[in-house]
C-alpha positions in Angstrom: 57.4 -59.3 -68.6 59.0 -60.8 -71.9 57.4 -58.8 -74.2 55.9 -55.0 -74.8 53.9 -52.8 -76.5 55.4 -51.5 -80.2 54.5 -48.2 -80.7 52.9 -47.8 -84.5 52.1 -44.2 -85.5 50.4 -46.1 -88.4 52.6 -44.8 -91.6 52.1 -46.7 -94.3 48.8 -48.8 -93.6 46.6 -46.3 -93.5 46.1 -46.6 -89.4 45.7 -44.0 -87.5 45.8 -43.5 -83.8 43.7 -40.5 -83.6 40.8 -41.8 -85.1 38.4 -43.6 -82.2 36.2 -46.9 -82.2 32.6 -46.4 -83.6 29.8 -45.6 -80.8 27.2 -48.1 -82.2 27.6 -52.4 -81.7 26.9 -52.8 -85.6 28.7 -50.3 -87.1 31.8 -51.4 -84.8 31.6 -54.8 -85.6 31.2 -53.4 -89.2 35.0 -51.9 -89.0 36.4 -54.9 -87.0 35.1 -57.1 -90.3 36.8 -54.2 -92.6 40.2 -54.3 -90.6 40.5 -57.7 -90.5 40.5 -58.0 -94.7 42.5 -55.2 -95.1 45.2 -56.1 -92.6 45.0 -60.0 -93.7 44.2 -60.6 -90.3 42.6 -63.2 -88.6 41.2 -63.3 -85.0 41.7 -66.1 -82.3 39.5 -66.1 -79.0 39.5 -68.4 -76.0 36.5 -69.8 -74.7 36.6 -67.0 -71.4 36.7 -64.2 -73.8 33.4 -61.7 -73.4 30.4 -63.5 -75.5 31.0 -60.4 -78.2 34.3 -61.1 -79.2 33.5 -64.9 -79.5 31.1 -64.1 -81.8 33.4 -62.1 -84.2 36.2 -64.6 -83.8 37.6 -66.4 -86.7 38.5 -69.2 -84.4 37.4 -70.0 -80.8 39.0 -73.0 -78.4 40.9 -73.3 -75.8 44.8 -73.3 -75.3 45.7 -76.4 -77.6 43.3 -75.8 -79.6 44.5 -72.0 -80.4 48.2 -73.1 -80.2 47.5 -74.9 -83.7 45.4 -72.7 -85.6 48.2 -70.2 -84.5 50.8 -72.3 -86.1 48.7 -73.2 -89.1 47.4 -69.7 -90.2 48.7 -67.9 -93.0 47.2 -64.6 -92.4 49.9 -61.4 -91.9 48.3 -60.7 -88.5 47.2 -62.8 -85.6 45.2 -60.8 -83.0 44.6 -63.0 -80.1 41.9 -62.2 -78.0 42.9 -64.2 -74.5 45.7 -63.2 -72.1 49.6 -62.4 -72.5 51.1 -66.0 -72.7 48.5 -67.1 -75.5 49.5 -64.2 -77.8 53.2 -64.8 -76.5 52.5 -68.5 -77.7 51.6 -67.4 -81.1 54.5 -65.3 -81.5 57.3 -67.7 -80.5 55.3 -70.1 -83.2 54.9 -67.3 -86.0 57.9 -65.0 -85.5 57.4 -62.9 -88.7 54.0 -62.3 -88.2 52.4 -59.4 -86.0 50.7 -60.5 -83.3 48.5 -58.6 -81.3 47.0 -58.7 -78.1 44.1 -56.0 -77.3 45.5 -55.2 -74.0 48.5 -55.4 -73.1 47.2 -55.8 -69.3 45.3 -59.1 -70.0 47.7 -61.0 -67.7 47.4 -64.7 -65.8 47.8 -65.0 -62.7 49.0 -68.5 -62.6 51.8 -68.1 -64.8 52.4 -64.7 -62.9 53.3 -66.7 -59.8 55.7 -68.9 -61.2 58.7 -66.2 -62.0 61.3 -67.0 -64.5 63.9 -67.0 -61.5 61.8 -68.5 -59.2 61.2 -71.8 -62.0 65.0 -72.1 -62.6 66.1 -72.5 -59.1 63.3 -74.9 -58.4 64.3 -77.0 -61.2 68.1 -76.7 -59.9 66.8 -78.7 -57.3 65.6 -81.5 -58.8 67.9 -81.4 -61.5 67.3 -85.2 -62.8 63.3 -84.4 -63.4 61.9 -83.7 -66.9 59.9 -80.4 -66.9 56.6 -80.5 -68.0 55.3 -76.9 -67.9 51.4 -76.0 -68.1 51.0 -73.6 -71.0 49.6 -71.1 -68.8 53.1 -69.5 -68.0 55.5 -67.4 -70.1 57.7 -68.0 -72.3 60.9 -67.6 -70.3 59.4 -70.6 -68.2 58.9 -72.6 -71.4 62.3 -71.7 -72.3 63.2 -74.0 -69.3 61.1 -76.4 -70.2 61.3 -79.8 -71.8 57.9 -80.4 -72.5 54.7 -77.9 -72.9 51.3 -79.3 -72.2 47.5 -78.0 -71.7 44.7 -79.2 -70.3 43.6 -81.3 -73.0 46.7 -83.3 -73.7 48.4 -83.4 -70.0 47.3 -86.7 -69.4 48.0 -88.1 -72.6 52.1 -86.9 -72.9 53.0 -87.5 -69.7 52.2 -91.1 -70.1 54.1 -90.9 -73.1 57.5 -89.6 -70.7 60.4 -92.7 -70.0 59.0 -94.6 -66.8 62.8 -94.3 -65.9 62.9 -90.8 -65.5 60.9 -88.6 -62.8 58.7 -86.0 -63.8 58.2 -81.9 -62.3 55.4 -80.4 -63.4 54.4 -76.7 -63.2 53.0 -74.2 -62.5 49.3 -75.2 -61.3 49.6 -77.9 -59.3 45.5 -78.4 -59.0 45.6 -79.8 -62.6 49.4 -81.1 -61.6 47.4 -83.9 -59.2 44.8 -84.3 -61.2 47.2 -85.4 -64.1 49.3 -87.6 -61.5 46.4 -89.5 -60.7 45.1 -90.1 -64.1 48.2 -91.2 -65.6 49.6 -92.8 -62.5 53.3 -91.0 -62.7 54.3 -89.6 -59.6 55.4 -85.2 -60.4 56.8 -83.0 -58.3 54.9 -79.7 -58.1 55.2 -76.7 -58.3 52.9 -74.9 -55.8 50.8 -72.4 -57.7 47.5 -72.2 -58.7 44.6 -70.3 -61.0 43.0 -67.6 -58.8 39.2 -68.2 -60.7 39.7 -71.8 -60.2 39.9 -71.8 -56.7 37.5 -69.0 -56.1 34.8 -71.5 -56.7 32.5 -72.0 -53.3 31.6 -75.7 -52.6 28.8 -74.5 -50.5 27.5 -72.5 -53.4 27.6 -76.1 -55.9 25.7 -78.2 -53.4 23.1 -75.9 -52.8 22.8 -76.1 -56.8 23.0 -79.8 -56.5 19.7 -79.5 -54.2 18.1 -77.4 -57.0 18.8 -79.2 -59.4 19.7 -83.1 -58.8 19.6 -84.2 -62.3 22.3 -82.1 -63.6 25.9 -82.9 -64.3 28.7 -81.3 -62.8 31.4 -80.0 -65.1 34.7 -79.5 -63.4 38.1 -78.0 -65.4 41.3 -79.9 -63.7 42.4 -76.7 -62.6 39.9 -77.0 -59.7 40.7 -77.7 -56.1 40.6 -81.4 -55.3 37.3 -81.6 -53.1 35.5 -79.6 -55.9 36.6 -82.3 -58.4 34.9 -84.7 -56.1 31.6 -83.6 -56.5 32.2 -83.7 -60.7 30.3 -86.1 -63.0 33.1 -85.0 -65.7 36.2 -83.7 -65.4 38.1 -81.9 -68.7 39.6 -79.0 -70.6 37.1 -76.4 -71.9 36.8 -77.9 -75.1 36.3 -81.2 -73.6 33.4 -80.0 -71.2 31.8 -78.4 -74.2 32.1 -81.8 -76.2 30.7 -83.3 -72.8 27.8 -80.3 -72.7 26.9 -81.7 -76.9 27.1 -85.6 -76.1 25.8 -86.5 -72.7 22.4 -87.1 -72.1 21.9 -84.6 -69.0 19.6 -82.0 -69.8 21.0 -79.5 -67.3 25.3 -78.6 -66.5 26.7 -77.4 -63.5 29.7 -75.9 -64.7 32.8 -75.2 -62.7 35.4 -73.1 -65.0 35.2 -69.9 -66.0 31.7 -68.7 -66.8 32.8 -67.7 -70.7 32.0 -71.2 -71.8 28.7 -71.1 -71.3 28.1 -68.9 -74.4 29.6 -72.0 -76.7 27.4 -74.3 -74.6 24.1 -72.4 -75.3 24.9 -71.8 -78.6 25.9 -75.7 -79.5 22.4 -77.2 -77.5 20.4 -74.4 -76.9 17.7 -76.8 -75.0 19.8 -77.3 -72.4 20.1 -75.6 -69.4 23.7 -74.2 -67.7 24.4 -73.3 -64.5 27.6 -71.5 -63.5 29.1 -71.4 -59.5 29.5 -68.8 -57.8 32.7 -67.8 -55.6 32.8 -67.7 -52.3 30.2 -64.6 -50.6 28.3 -65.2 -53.8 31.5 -63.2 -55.6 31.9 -62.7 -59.7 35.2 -64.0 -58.8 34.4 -67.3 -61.1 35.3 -64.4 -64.1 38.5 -64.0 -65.0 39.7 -60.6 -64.8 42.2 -60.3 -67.1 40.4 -61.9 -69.9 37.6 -59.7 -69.5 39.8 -56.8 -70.4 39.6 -57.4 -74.1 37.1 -55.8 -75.5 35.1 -54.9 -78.8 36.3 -51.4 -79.0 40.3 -52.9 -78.2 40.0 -55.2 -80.5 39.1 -52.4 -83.1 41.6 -50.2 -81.5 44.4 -52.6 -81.8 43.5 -53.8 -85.3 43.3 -49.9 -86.3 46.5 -49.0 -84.8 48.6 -52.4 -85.3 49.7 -52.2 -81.4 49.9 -53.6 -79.1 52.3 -56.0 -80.7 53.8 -58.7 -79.2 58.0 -58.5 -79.6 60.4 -60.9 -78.1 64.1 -62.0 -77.9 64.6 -64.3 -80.8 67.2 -66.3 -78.7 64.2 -66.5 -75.6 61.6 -67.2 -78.5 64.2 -70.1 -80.6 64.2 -71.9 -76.8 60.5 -71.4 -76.0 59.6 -72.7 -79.3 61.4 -76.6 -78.7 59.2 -77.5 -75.7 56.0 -76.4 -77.7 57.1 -77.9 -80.9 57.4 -81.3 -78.9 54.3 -81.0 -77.4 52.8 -80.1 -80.9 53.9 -83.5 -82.2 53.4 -85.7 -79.4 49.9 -84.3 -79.4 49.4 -85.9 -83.2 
């Protein structure tokens, strides 16, 4: 890990770490609003977060999307309601602000199997390549890096990359094909991979197929390559939600993380969205480790100002170039 937990025993700003979250949903939410004006704080949530915590959010989007507000904000506290390498994102962008993640353990496992050490030897190996890294990986992989990208912008930078110069791309190498196909550059991959995003079971989408034949399948890149197959529409969250609001289906299969489906309800409520199972019938579409954020963390985090996100300014100042590029190419 890159960054830890600052302990705060609260001194000065009135927090305490003693005092525990309110029992009842309204009176919770009641404190959360009161935190958040007396810290100057504001609160960013991806699209998987629990439907709760969406509905508090100041902002909600997915990984570009949350990568600007992060760099635009002026608020003294960014609590980031995702996983580790989104509120590690924020900090490498907004160094003298406090960041704060509501648990610590909210980790990825994509960028969890691409190790720092692990990346660097890789890329000793193909030592001509530019590096494109997926956001989804931490910052001593971006640190490596030449270029960040997400989902929504993949397609669109590495076009933008010199024809004369080859291309490795990491860490999910689903989306990594995906983005070779649509921009017609050739990357090397690195082979890992998002474990919701191939927990999907095909078996489980055709049988909703047969339910349902008018629908439209919704498919995030990170999918395996037969799943993509059977998509009508293939995008980033935010782009499958735009998709959701403009097409004229009536009724979405949807194959990302089940979280989105709040936004999609809430934007055309007369629609109807259908979310894949994993394989067995498995939960396994829900990502764990954004489902560790909770109502009473957030609270708890925004009461006690921990846990903060801290990091190596010399790590952080090398992180922030690749980001910064992809910032500007994304204009």
């Amino acid at each position: 890990m890159v960054f830890a937990a600052t302990q705060n025993t609260g001194a000065g700003n009135g927090a305490s770490p003693h005092r525990h979250p309110p029992r009842h949903p309204q009176e919770l939410r009641a404190g959360i609003e009161r935190l958040r004006r007396e810290r100057n704080a504001v609160i960013l949530a991806h699209y998987y977060q629990d439907d709760a915590i969406q509905d508090i959010a100041d902002f909600i989007g997915d990984s570009l999307e949350l990568a600007r507000k992060a760099a635009a904000t002026d608020a003294d506290v960014i609590v980031f309601c995702g996983v580790h390498f989104m509120a590690e994102t924020a900090k490498i962008l907004n160094p003298s602000k406090t960041v704060l993640l509501p648990d610590l353990a909210a980790g990825c496992s994509l960028a969890d199997a691409c190790p720092a050490d692990a990346f660097a030897a890789f890329r000793a190996e193909h030592p001509e390549h530019i590096t494109v890294s997926y956001i989804n990986c931490s910052a001593a992989v971006k640190a490596q890096s030449d270029l960040i990208c997400t989902s929504s912008n993949a397609v669109d930078l590495v076009r933008q990359l010199p024809d004369d110069r080859p291309i490795l791309f990491g860490p999910d190498e689903n989306l990594g094909r995906w983005v070779q196909a649509q921009s017609g550059r050739p990357l090397t991959l690195w082979p890992g991979s998002c474990q919701v995003h191939v927990a999907f079971s095909e078996q489980a989408l055709l049988q909703l197929q047969l339910e349902h034949p008018d629908a439209e399948v919704l498919a995030h890149p990170e999918c395996q390559q037969h799943l993509l197959e059977l998509a009508d529409f293939i995008g980033s969250t935010s782009k499958l939600l735009h998709r959701a609001e403009e097409s004229d289906a009536d009724s979405f299969i949807v194959l990302t993380e089940p979280g989105i489906l709040h936004q999609m309800r809430l934007k055309v409520p007369h629609k109807r969205f259908f979310d894949v199972p994993g394989a067995d019938g498995c939960s396994c579409n829900a990502c764990p480790y954004m489902r560790l954020n909770t109502l009473e963390k957030l609270w708890q985090c925004l009461e006690r100002m921990e846990p903060a996100i801290e990091m190596d300014e010399e790590l952080r100042v090398r992180a922030l170039a690749p980001i910064q590029r992809m910032l500007e190419m994304s204009r």
